[in-house]
Every structure is written in structure tokens, then in C-alpha cells.
N, C-alpha and C positions, 0 to 999 in steps of 0.2 A: 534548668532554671538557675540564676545566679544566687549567690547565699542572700541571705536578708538579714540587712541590718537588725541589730538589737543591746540588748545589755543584760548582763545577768542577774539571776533574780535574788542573789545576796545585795546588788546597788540599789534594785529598784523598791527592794522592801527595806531599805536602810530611807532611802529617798521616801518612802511614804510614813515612818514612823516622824523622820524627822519636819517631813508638811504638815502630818497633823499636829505635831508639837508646837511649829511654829505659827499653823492657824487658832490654834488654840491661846497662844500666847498672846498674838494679835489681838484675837476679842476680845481676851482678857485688859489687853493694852488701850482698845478702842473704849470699855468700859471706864476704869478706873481713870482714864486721860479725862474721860466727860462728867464723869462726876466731881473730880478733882476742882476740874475747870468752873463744874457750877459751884461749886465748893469756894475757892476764891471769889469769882465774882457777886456769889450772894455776900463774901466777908466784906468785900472793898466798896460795896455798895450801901451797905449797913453805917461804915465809918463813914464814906462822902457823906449820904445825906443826915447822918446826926451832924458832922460839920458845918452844913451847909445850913442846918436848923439851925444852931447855934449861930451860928454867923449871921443869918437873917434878924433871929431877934438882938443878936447884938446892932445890928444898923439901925433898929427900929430905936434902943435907947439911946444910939448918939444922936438920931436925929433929935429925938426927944429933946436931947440937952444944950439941942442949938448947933451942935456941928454940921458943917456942908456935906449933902452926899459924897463928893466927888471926893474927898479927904477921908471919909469915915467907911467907904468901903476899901480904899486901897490898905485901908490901916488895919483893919478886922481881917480883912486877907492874909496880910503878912504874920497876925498872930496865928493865924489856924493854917499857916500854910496852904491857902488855895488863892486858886486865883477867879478873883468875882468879877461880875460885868453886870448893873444891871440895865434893865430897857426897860421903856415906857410901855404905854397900850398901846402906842402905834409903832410898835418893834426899833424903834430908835433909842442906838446906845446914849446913856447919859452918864456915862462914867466912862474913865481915861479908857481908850481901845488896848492898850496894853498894861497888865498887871503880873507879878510875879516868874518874869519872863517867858510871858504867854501874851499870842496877839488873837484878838475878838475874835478876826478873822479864822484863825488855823483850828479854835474850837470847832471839835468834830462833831455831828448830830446836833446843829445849836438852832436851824430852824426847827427842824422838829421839836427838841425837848421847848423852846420859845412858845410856840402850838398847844402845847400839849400844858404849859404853867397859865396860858391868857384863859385858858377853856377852864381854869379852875382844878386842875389837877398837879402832880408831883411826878414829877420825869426824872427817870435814874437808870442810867444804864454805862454799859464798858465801853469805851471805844473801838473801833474795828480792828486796829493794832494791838489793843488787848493792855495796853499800856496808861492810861489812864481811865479814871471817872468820870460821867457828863450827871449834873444835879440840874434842875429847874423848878421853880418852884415862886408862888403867886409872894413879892412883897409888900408890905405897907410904906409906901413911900409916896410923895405927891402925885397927884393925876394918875396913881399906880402904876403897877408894872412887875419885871419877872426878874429873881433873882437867877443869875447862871452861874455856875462854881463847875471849876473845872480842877482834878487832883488828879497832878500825874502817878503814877504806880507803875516803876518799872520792878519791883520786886515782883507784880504779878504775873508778867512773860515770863521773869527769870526762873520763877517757881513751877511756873509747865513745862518748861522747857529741861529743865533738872528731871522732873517727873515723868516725864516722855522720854527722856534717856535712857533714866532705869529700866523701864520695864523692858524697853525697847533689846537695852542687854540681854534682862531676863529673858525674852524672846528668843534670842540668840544662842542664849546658853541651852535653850530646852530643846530649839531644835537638832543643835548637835548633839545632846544625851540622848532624842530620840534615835536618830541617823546610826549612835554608834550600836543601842540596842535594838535595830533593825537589821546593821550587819549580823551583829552575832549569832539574832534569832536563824536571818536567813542561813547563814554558814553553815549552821545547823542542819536546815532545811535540806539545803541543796546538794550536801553532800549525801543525804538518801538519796532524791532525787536522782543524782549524776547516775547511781548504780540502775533505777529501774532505769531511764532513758538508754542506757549503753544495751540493757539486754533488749529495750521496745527497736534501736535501731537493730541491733542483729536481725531480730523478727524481721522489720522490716525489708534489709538485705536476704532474708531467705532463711538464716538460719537458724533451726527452732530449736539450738542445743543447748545452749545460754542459758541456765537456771538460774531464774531470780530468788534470793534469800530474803523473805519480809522481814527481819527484825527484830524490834521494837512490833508487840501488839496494836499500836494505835492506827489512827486513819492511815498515815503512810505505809505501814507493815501492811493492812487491807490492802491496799492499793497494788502491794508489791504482789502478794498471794492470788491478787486477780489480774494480775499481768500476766503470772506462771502460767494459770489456769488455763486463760486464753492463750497462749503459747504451745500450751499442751493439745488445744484444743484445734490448732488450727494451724498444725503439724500432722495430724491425722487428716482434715479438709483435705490441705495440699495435697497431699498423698491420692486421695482418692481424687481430688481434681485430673492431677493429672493422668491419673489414669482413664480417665472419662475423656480427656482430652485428647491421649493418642488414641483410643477407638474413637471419636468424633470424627477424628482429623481422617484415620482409615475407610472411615464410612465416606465423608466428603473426597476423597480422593478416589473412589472408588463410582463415584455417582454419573451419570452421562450427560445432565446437568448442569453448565457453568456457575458457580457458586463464585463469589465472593464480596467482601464488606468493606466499605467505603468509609472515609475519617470528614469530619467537618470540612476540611484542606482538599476534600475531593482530592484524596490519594489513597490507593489499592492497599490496606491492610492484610487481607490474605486472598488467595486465591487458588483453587483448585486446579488438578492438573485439567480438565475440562475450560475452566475458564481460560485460563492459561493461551491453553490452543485457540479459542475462538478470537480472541484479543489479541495474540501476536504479544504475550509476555513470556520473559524470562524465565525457569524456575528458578522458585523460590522469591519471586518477585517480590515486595513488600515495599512502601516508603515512593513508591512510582506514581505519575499522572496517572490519572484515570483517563484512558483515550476513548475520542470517539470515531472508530474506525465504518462505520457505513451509516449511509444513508438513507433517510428516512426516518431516522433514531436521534436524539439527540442525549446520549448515551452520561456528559457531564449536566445536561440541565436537568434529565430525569433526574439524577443521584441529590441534587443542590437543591432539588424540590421536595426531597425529604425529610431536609434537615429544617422544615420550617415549620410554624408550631403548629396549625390545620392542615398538615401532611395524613395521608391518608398512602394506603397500597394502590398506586399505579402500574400499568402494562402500555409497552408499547411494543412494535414490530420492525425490526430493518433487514433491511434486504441487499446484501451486500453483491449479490450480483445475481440473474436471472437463477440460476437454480440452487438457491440458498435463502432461506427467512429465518430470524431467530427473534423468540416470543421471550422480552424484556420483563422479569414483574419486578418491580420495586419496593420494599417492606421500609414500613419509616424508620428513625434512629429512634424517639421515643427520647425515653432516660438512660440506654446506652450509650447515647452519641453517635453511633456507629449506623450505618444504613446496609441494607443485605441487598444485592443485586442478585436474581434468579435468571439466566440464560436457557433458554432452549431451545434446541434445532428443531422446528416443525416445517420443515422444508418437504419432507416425506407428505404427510398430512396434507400440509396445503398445496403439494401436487393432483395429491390424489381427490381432493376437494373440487381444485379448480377442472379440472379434467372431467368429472363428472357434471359441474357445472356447463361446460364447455362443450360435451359431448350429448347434454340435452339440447342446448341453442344450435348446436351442428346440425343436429337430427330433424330439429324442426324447420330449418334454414333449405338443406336438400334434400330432403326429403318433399319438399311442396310442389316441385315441379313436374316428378314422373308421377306422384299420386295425383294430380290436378288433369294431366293425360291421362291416365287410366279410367281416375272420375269421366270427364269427358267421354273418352268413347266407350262405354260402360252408359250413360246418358242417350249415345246416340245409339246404340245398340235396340237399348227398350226404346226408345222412339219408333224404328220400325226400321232402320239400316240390315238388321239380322236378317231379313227378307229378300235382302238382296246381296248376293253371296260374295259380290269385288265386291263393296260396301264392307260387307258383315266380315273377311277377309282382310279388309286393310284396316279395320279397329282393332281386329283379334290380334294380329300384329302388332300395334302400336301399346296392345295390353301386357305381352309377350316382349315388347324390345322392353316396356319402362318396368315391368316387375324382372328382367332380369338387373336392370340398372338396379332398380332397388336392393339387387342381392349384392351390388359392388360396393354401392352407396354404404352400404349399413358393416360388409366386411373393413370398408375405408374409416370407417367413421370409429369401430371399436379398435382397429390397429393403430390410429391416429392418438385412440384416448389410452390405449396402454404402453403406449411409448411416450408418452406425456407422464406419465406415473411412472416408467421406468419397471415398470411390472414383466415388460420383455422387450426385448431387441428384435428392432425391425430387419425381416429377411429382406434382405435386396437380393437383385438380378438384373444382367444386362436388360435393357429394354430398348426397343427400335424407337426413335422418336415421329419418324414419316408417320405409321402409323395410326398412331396417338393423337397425331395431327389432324389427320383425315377425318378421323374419328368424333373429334370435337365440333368439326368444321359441317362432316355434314348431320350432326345434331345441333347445330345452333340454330337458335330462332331469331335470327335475322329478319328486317325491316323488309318490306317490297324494294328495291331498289336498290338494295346494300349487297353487296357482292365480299364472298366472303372465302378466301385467296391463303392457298397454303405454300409455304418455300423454304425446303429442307431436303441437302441430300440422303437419299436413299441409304448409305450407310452410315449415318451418324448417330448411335445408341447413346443412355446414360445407364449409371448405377441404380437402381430405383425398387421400390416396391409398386405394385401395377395398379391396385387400385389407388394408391395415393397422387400418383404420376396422372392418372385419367385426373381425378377431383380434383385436380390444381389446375389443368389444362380447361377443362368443363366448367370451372368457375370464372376461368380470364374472360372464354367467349361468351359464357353468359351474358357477365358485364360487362362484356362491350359491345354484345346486341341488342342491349336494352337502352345504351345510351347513344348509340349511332343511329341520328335519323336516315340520313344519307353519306352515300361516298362508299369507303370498303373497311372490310377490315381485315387484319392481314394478320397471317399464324406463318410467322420465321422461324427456324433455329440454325445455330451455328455454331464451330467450336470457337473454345474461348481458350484465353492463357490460362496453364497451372492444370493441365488435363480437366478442365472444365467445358459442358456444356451450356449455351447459353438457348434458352426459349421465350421466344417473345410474340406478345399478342397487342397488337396495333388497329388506333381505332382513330376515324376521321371526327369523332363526338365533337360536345364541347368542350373537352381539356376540365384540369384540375387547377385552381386557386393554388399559387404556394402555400397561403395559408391553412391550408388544408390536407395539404399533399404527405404528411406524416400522420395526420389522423383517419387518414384512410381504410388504413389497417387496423387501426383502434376498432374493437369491438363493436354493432351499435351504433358504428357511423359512419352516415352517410351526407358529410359537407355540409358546411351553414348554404349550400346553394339547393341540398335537399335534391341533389340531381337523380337518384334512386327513388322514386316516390311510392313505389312499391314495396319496396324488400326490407329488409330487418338492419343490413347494415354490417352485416354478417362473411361474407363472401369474401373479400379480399383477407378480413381478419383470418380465416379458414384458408385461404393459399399460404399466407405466414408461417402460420401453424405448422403445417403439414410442410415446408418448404425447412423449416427448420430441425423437424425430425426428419429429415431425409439428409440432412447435411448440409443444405442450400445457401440460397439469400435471396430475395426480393430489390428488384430496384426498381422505380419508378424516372419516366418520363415525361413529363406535360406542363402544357401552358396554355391560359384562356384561350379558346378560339382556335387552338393549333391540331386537337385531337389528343391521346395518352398512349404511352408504351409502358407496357410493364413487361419486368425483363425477369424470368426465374434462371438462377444459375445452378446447374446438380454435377454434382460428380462425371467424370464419361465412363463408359465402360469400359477403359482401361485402367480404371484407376482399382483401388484397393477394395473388398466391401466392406460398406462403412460398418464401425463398432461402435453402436450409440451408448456413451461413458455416464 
């Protein structure tokens, strides 16, 4: 932060001794200036209208004595020094417009004070320039009318004006006496002060060796003796703080956990060596973007949402690539500021989660078809078939082929679900693929009419485990005997580049939608065209599956109307056996 302006506080208490001096002086000034003021004005006011009285009944005996108005007011004026005008009752002058070098005209307030003498009253006021008298007042003259007297008074500007000076100095004077006994006080002040301030910054900087000396007993000595105090006090804190803090810091580095705390600026204030690794930071990271390295997460909007005042502990999940998830909790800043980000790998967990999920829908998926046989001839048995011995013969058979299926079905199903948890590594072994082929081919329940065609040389084997290797193959023809009305379907294999096997099951059906043709394999479904109208949806998800723990891939081929190829590619048997990592 840059320094901040200011001023010391020997100026600023010098600077407020001498405002209050000087507001003081002021009121002081605003007072006596107004009284002054009304002070003159009631004097000059007193003298015009005794003038102005005298002068009236002086007009009244010259008229008396025969003299002309127009002669005997200009004459009574020049003795009393004013200058007269009077007017009739219908406000018209009848004396000279100009008398004692004043024009009718430039009298100031002379309608009003005129108003104010017809109505039967005596008008007497200062002029607005503060420089003369205005007088009105009712005379006895013919058809009547209003005497006006007008007495200039410039001694009564000059007199506030003197008077408005002085104080004005005094004003002056008081706030620099204030000002200077403001320095001295503060001088005073501030040179205690400088001493606690020098040892509050050590504190400050850290160090708590700086013994403050109080003094003088008074407030400031207090002040020094509970600076020490706290000094003393919070030198011992430190101490155990940081002690607290490297066993923190060993515990959070030691945790399997990703830990670390976020700043307003959404950047990494600390982080553990756990967090560290999962994030792809530096050690010792500190002062860095907070990144959001996978998806599904939004790793800076969570953190940005905590810094907001109806923040609450959020959790989210990202999954940075098929076998890795990591369970995000967010703790808000509150009054720290600071936000705490909690990471954890539940990738384990929610292997073993989904896999048990997965190995109940498997179970229920194929298992329906050898037990729906068995149900069957088990049905036709107690019918009355056991009575006759082919009959009773070729169900016991069909009882005996699907309950041994159900022994491969059920060893496929648990080897599928524990190599999906990583619980164990799948045994592979050469495996003939002819075979395998034959095998599916002549258990498929093909349509009347659908011919169902195998073509593979005789020594072309993969890497494989045998019950997973049937249940991929036994799931292609399923679904493509249930979706071929007519035509064939066709069970290929052949090598491929990179010591790969390729096996493909080919079907004259109705072909697959692009837009549909990645959701195939999705769990659960089966086409917005609902072409499965039986089944769960299940089946191709389960060749994925099992194609993937074996090392594989999955490709598909189709288009409306043209029929589907679905292509499993495995390892050959010459290649390595696989180590599932």
C-alpha cells in the first residue's frame, strides 16, 4: 500500500486551537458588530426625527406668518441641515425637487416612508447604504400632506467600518495566540507519542524486544504501560502461535486429502503437498491462479461462490479422466476472507460403488434368458413331456446346457465386476476364436428365416479370459437376433494391424440412427426408435464393459435401412498378457 497522506499532529492541534480562537473571535465580532450597528442606528435615528419634528413645526409658524411653502421649507432645511420635500395627499411634490444637494428622486425608501406618513404614522429608518436618514412624518400644510427629511450620515459607515476592523484584528490576533499554544501543547504531546509509536511499529515488524518507558503517570504514561503490556503479552501468543503452526502445517502435509485456502483474487494461498499433486502445482506454490484442471467441476466458480455473503459449504465432483473422481467440498470465507478447498480421491469408492451397481443390472440383464429356458422346460416337463422319454430328454438337456451357462454367466459377471474395482487382475489366455463363434452361432435364437453364418480361420486365437470372451460374443448375437427379421447374420473374425484381433457380428436389421449410435452403449438404452422393446438396454453397455477390461475397443457400424456391424477388437495371442493397471 502506498504511504498516506497526512500532517502531524503538533500542526493539526496548533490548527484547531487556533479555529477555535478564531471562531470565537468571529462570534464575538458577529455580536458586538450588530449591536454596535443597532446602537448607531437607534442614535441617528433619534437625532433625524427630533430634526425632522422641529423642522415641521418650524414650517407650520412660517406658514403661519405668511411665508410661501416653497421658500420656508428650503430655508428650515438649510438651518437644521436636512434636506425637506414635502408632498400633498395625492403623493405630489410641492416643493423644489431638489434641496441641500439632494434630488427627490435619489431619496431612498421615500414610497414607503410617504405610505407609511398618509396612514397617519412616523417612518424613520437608515438607508440601505447605511449612510443616511429617511424621516416621514404627517404635516399641517394646505390640503395636507407628508413632510420627508432626508440627513445624510456618513460618519455612521465610517463608525462600523472602524469598528468591524478592530475586532476583525482582534480576531486575528487570537487565532494566532491560539495556533501558537496549540504547537507547544502538541510538541509536547507528540514527542511522547513518537516514543510509544516507534516501539507499536517494532510490534508491528515482529519484534517484541522494544521496551516502552511510560513516563510521566498521566494518561499518556497509561497508555505507554499498556502498550508494554500488550507487547509482553503477545510475544508469548507469537511464540505459541507458531508453534501451533508448524504442527498444523505437519499435520496438513501429512494428510492424503488435498487441502488448500483461496484469497478473494481467487489465488492459492497455501496448499498441501496432496493438493499440490492433484492440481499440477509447484511446491511451495503460494500467490498462483487457482486452476480448473477437469471437467465436470468448475473448480474457480465453486471457490467465487464462497466468497459471497449467503455462502454456505458446497460439494461438487470432477472426473478428470475415466478412472479418477475427486469429491470437491468448499467451506465459505466467512470473516476470514479466505475460502478452504477440501479434495478427495473417491475414485476407489466410486469404483467399487458403480460396479456393484453394475453387477446387479448385469445379473439381471443375463441372467433372464437361460433361466426363462430352464422356467420353460421345467413347465413342459410337469405338463406331461417327462412321460415321454425324447421329449423328457431333450428339456433335461436344455435344463443342463442353460444351468451350466448360468455357471459361466455368474463366474463372468463377478470377474467383470472385480476387475472394474481393481480388486484383481484379469487371468487371460490364448483362446481359439472359430470356436467361440460356433458356439454363439449355434445358441442364437434367430428368426425362422435368418441364417446365421460364421467365417473365421481355424487358427486365429486372442488374449482373453473365456468366460468374458463368450459374454461379449453371446451378447452381439443376441442383439442381432432379436433385431433381424430377415436376411443373415453374420459372425466374422480376422486379424487386424498392431497384433490385434478383430471380431465382428453383422446383422441385415434396421440399422442404427447416427443420432443414436454413441448412445447405444450408454446404459439403459435402447434408441429413441425403442428398437429393443423387450430388453433393459443393457447388452451392448455390458460388451463395452467387459471389452474394456480385457484391453479392447468397441466399434460400431450402421445406417438406417443398411443393417449394423459391431466390431470388438482384443489383443492376439501373440501378444503380451494383459496387466490390467
Amino acid at each position: 500500500m502506498g504511504a498516506r497522506f497526512g500532517i502531524g499532529m503538533r500542526w493539526w492541534l496548533a490548527l484547531v486551537f487556533g479555529a477555535i480562537a478564531a471562531v470565537t473571535a468571529v462570534a464575538v465580532w458577529q455580536i458586538v458588530s450588530t449591536r454596535a450597528q443597532q446602537a448607531f442606528h437607534a442614535h441617528a435615528q433619534e437625532l433625524t426625527l427630533g430634526n425632522a419634528t422641529a423642522a415641521s413645526a418650524a414650517i407650520t409658524r412660517a406658514l403661519g406668518d405668511g411665508e410661501p411653502l416653497r421658500d420656508a421649507v428650503p430655508e428650515v432645511g438649510a438651518r437644521r441641515d436636512l434636506a425637506l420635500f414635502v408632498v400633498n395627499r395625492f403623493r405630489v411634490l410641492i416643493t423644489p425637487e431638489r434641496t441641500r444637494r439632494t434630488d427627490y428622486a435619489a431619496v431612498p425608501l421615500r414610497g414607503e416612508a410617504i405610505d407609511a406618513a398618509l396612514a397617519g404614522e412616523t417612518f424613520v429608518a437608515v438607508s440601505p447604504d447605511e449612510r443616511a436618514t429617511i424621516v416621514a412624518l404627517p404635516v399641517h400644510v394646505p390640503d395636507g400632506g407628508v413632510l420627508l427629511a432626508y440627513e445624510p450620515r456618513p460618519d455612521l459607515a465610517t463608525g462600523l467600518g472602524i469598528a468591524q476592523e478592530k475586532i476583525a484584528q482582534t480576531a486575528l490576533w487570537a487565532a494566532v495566540i491560539g495556533a501558537l499554544a496549540g504547537l507547544s501543547v502538541a510538541a509536547l504531546l507528540t514527542a511522547r507519542l513518537r516514543r510509544i509509536t516507534a516501539a507499536a511499529t517494532e510490534i508491528e515488524e515482529g519484534n517484541f524486544d522494544a521496551v516502552i518507558k511510560p513516563g510521566f503517570g498521566d494518561e499518556l504514561g497509561a497508555l505507554a504501560d499498556s502498550v508494554d503490556r500488550m507487547r509482553l503479552r503477545l510475544k508469548e501468543s507469537f511464540s505459541l502461535l507458531a508453534s501451533e503452526r508448524d504442527r498444523l502445517y505437519l499435520l496438513l502435509e501429512r494428510l492424503r486429502e488435498g487441502v488448500l485456502t483461496v484469497g478473494p483474487d481467487l489465488e492459492v494461498e497455501f496448499a498441501n503437498a496432496a493438493a499440490r499433486q492433484l492440481l499440477g502445482l509447484e511446491p511451495g506454490a503460494s500467490g498462483v491462479a487457482l486452476p480448473d484442471p477437469w471437467p465436470g467441476v468448475k473448480l474457480r466458480a465453486l471457490a467465487a461462490s464462497l466468497f459471497e455473503s449467503d455462502a454456505s459449504v458446497v460439494e461438487a465432483r470432477g472426473t478428470p479422466d475415466a478412472d479418477h473422481m475427486y469429491s470437491v467440498a468448499g467451506i465459505p470465507a466467512l470473516e476470514a476472507n479466505v475460502a478452504v478447498l477440501v479434495i478427495t480421491d473417491v475414485s476407489e469408492r466410486e469404483r467399487r460403488e458403480r460396479a456393484q451397481r453394475e453387477f446387479v443390472a448385469n445379473a439381471a440383464h443375463e441372467l433372464r434368458t437361460p433361466l426363462s429356458v430352464i422356467a420353460g422346460a421345467v413347465e413342459m416337463l410337469q405338463a406331461g413331456a417327462k412321460e415321454e422319454p425324447a421329449q423328457r430328454d431333450r428339456f433335461l438337456g436344455h435344463i443342463a446346457s442353460e444351468s451350466a451357462r448360468l455357471g459361466r454367466l455368474a463366474r463372468a459377471l463377478l470377474l467383470l465386476a472385480r476387475a472394474e474395482t481393481r480388486a484383481e487382475s484379469l487371468l487371460v489366455e490364448p483362446l481359439p476364436v472359430l470356436p467361440l463363434l460356433e458356439q454363439a452361432a449355434a445358441g442364437a435364437g434367430a428368426r425362422p428365416g435368418v441364417t446365421v453364418e460364421v467365417d473365421c480361420p481355424p487358427e486365429l486365437a486372442v488374449q482373453a479370459q473365456a468366460e468374458l470372451a463368450e459374454q461379449i460374443v453371446s451378447n452381439l448375437v443376441d442383439n442381432a437376433s432379436k433385431l433381424t427379421e430377415h436376411g443373415r447374420i453374420l459372425l466374422r473374425a480376422r486379424s487386424a494391424p498392431g497384433g490385434r484381433v478383430a471380431i465382428e457380428v453383422s446383422d441385415t436389421g434396421p440399422g442404427i440412427d447416427p443420432a443414436d449410435q454413441e448412445a447405444v452403449f450408454e446404459r439403459f438404452s435402447r434408441g429413441s426408435d425403442r428398437r429393443d422393446r423387450e430388453g433393459f438396454g443393457l447388452g451392448l453397455a455390458i460388451v463395452r464393459q467387459a471389452v474394456r477390461a480385457l484391453g479392447g475397443r468397441v466399434e460400431l457400424e450402421s445406417s438406417p435401412g443398411a443393417g449394423t456391424t459391431v466390431r470388438v477388437v482384443l489383443p492376439s495371442a501373440e501378444a503380451r498378457v494383459l496387466q490390467k493397471t
